[in-house]
Each structure stands twice: as structure tokens, then as C-alpha cells.
C-alpha positions as YAML, in Angstrom:
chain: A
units: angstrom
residues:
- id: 1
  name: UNK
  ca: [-17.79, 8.08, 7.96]
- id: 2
  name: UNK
  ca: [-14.98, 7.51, 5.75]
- id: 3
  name: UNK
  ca: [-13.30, 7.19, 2.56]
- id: 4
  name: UNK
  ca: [-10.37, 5.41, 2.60]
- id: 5
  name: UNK
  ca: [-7.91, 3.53, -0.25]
- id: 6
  name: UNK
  ca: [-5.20, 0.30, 0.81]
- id: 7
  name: UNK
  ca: [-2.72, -0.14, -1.63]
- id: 8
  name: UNK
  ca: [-0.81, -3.80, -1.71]
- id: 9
  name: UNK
  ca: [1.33, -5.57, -4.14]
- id: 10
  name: UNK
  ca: [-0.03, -8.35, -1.81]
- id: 11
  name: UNK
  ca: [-3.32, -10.05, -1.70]
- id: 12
  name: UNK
  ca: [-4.38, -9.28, 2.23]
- id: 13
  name: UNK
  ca: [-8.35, -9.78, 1.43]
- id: 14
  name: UNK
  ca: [-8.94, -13.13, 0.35]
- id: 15
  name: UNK
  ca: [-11.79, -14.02, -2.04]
- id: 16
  name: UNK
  ca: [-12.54, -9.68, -2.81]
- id: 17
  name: UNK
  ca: [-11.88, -8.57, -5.82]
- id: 18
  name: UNK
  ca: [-10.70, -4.63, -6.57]
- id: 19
  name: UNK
  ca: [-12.80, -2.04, -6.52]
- id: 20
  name: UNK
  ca: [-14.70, -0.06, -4.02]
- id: 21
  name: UNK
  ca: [-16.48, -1.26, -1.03]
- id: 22
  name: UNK
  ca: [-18.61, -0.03, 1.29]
- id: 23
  name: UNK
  ca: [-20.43, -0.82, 5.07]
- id: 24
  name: UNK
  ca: [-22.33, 1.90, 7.12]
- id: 25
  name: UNK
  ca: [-21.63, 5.22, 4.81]
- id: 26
  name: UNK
  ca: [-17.60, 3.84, 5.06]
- id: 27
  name: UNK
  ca: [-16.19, 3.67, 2.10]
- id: 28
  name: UNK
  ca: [-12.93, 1.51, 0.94]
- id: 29
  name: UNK
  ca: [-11.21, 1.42, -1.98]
- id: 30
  name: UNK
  ca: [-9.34, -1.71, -2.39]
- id: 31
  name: UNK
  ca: [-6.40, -2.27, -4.31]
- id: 32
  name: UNK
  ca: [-4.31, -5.65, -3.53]
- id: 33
  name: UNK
  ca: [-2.86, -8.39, -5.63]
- id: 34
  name: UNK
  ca: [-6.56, -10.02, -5.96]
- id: 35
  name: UNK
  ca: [-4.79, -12.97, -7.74]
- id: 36
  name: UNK
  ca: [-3.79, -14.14, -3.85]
- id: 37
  name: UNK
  ca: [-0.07, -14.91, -4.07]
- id: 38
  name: UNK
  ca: [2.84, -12.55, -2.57]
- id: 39
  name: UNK
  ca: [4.85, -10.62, -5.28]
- id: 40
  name: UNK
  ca: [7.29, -9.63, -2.51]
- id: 41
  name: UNK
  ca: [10.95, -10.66, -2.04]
- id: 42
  name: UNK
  ca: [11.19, -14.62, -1.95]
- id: 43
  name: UNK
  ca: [12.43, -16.53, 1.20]
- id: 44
  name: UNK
  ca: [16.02, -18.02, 1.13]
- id: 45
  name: UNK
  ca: [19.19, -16.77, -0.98]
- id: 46
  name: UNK
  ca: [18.36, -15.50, -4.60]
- id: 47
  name: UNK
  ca: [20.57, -14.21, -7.12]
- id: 48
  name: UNK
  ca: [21.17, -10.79, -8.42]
- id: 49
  name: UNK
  ca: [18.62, -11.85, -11.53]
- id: 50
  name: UNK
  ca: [16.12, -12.49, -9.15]
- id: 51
  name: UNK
  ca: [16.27, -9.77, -7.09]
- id: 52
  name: UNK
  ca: [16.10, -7.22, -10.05]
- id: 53
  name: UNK
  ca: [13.18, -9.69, -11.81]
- id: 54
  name: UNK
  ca: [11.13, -9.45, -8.27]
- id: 55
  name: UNK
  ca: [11.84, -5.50, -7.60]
- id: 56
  name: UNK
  ca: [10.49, -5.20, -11.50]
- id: 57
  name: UNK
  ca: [7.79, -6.74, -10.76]
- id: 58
  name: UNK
  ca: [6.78, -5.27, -7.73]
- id: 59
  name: UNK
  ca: [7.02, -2.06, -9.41]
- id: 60
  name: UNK
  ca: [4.78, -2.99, -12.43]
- id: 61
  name: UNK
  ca: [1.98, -4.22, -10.23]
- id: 62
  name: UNK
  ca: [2.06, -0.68, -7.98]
- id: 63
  name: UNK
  ca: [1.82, 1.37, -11.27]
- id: 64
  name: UNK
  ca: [-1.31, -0.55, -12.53]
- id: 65
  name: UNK
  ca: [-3.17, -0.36, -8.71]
- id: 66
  name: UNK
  ca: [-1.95, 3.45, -8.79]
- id: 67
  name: UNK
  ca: [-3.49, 3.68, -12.18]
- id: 68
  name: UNK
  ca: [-7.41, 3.20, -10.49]
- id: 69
  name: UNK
  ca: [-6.38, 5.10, -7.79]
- id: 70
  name: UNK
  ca: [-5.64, 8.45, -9.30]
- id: 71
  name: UNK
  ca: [-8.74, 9.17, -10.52]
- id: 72
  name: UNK
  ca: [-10.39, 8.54, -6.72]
- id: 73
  name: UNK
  ca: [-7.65, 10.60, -4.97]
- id: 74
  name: UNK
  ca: [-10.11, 13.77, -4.63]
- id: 75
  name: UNK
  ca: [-12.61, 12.32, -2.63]
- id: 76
  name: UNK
  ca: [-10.09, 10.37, -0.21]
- id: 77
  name: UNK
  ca: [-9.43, 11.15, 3.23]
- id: 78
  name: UNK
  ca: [-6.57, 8.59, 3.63]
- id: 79
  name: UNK
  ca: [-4.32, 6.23, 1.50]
- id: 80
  name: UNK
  ca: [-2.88, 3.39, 3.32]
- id: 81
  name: UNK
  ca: [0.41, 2.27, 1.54]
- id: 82
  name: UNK
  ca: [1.99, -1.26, 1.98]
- id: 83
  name: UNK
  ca: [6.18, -0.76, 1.32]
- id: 84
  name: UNK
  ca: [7.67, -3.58, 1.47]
- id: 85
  name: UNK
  ca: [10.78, -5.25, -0.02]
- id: 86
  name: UNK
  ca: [12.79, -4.18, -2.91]
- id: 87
  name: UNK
  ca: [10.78, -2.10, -5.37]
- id: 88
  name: UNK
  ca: [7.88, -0.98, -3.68]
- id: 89
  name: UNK
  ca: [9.10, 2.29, -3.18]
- id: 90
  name: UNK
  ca: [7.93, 2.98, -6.16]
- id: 91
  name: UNK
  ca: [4.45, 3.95, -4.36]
- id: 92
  name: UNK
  ca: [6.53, 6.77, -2.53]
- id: 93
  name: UNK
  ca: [7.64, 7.75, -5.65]
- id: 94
  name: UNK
  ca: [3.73, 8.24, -7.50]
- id: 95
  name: UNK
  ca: [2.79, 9.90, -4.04]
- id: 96
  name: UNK
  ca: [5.16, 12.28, -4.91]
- id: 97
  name: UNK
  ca: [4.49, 12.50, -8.31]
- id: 98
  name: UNK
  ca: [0.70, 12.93, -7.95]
- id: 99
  name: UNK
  ca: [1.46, 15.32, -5.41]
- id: 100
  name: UNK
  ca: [-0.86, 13.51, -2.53]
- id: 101
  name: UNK
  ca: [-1.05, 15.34, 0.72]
- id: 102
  name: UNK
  ca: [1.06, 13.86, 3.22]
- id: 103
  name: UNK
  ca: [-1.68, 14.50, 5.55]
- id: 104
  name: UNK
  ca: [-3.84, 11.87, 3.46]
- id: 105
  name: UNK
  ca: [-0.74, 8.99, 3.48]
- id: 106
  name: UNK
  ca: [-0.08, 6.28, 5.29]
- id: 107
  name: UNK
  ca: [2.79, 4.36, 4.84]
- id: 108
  name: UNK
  ca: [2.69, 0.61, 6.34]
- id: 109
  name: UNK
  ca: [6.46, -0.62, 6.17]
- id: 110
  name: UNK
  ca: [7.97, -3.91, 6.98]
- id: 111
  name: UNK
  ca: [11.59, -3.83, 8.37]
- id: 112
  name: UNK
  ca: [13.25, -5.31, 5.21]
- id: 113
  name: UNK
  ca: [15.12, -1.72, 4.03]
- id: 114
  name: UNK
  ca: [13.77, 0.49, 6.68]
- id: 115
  name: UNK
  ca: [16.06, 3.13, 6.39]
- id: 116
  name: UNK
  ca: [16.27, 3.52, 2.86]
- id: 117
  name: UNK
  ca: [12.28, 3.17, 2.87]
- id: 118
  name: UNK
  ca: [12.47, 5.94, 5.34]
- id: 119
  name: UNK
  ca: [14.78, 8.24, 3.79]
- id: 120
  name: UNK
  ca: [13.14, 8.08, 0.57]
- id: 121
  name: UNK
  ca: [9.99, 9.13, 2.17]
- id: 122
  name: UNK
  ca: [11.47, 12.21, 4.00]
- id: 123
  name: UNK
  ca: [13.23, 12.71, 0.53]
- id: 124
  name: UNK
  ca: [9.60, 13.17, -1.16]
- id: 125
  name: UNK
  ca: [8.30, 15.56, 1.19]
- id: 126
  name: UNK
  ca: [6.10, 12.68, 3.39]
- id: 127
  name: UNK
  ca: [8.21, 13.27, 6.73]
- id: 128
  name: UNK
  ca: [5.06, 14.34, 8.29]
- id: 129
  name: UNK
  ca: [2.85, 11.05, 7.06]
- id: 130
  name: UNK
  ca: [2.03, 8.48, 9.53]
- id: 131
  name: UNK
  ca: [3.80, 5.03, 9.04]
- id: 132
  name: UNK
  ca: [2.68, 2.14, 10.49]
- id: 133
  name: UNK
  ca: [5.27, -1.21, 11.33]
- id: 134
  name: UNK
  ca: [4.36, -4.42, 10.21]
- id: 135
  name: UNK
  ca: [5.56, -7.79, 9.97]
- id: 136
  name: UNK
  ca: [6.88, -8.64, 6.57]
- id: 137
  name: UNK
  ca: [4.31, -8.97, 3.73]
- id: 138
  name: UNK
  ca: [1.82, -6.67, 5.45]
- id: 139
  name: UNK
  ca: [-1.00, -8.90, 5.46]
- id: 140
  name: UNK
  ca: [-2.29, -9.06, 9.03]
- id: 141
  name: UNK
  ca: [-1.67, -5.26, 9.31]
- id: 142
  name: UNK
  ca: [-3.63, -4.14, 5.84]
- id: 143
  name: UNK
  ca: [-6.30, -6.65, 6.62]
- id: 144
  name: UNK
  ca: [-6.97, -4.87, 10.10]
- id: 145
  name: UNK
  ca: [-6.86, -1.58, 8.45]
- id: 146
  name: UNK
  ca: [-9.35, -2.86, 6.12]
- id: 147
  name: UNK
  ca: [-11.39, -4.14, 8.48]
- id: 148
  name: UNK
  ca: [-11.19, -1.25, 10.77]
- id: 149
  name: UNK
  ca: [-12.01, 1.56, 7.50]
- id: 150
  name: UNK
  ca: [-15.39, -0.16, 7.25]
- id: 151
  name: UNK
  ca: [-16.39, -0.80, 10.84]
- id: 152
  name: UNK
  ca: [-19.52, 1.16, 11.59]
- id: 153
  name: UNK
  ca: [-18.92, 3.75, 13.93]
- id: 154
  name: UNK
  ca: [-21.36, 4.12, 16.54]
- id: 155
  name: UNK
  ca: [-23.27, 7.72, 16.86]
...
């Protein structure tokens, strides 16, 4: 049994809303872009504006999911992060700053900035979380972590 939260700026559940869930004494807290569209960087060349406009953005929607998940921190055992393009690092940042136990984070990163994604997470004391590659967007990988959190384990 456990108690788990995933943390997207991308919809990777289709058709479940926010909010807890649980299957067999499991129990997931969801947090993804329920709205179902991608707020991560946008294929093809874009322009300085656009890059800013998206990394805003990105940021915005990880402070309002980190906003329902503060108060469940306590009773976690692990927080599954997506990182993705430009401005999601701003959920390394409020790991930091709500001083989570690395032990309890997970950080699922894309290759788009890997380094920097990397460095800032050594920088904020997480060197000793688990991170997880994915393909860009994280959606395959979160959805199998989902998946996986509330599989019934067997006694």
C-alpha cells in the first residue's frame, strides 16, 4: 500500500479530473493539466516572446497544482515530478522551498535542458532523488507511473 502524488503541467490521464484516487488501499494524488492539452514548449521555431510567454506559463500552472499538494505532503511516501521544457523547474524550486525529502521525490525529466534540469536539482539539495528519463511531454511515462501507484499488490 501506497500513497503517492504525480505532478504534470501535462494532461497524461485522460477523462480524470484532480484530486485523489484510490484502488486496493493505494492511494494517488493526481495533479495534471485536466484541461487535456500540453502547456510545454511548442514544436518548430518560436520567438523569444514565445518562449518567455510558454516558460510563464508553465510556471503558473506548477504553482497552482503545488498549491493542493502542500497540504497532502505529510502523508506521502513519494512525489513523482514531470520537468520538462523551459519553466518547469520551477517544481525543483517549491521542492526546495517546502523542504520535501529527497527521499520522497521523483523527478521524471525529458532531455530538452538536461543539464541545467540536472544541475538545478543537485543545486537544491535533490542529488540523492531518483529521476526517471522520458520522452518529451512525459505522458507515456506519468501514465505508467500512475497506473503502476494504484495496481493492487498481491499479498
Amino acid at each position: 500500500m501506497s500513497t503517492v502524488a504525480l505532478v504534470s503541467y501535462n494532461g497524461f490521464v485522460g477523462g480524470e479530473s484532480n484530486g485523489w484516487k484510490e484502488q486496493g488501499g493505494n492511494r494517488v494524488l493526481l495533479l495534471q493539466n485536466s484541461g487535456g492539452e500540453s502547456w510545454g514548449a511548442k514544436q518548430g521555431p518560436q520567438s523569444q516572446s514565445e518562449l518567455v510567454e510558454g516558460a510563464n506559463s508553465v510556471s503558473r500552472q506548477i504553482g497552482g497544482l503545488w498549491g493542493v499538494l502542500v497540504d497532502a505532503l505529510p502523508e506521502l511516501d513519494m512525489v513523482y515530478f514531470y520537468v520538462g521544457s523551459t519553466g518547469a523547474e520551477k517544481a525543483i524550486e517549491l521542492a526546495k522551498r517546502h523542504r520535501l525529502d529527497p527521499g520522497k521525490a521523483t523527478f521524471v525529466l525529458c532531455d530538452c535542458g538536461y543539464s541545467g534540469k540536472m544541475r538545478l536539482i543537485e543545486e537544491c539539495g535533490f542529488s540523492s532523488s531518483r529521476v526517471i528519463m522520458c520522452a518529451c511531454g512525459g505522458h507515456s511515462t506519468m501514465r505508467r507511473l500512475y497506473d503502476d501507484a494504484l495496481a493492487t499488490v498481491s499479498p
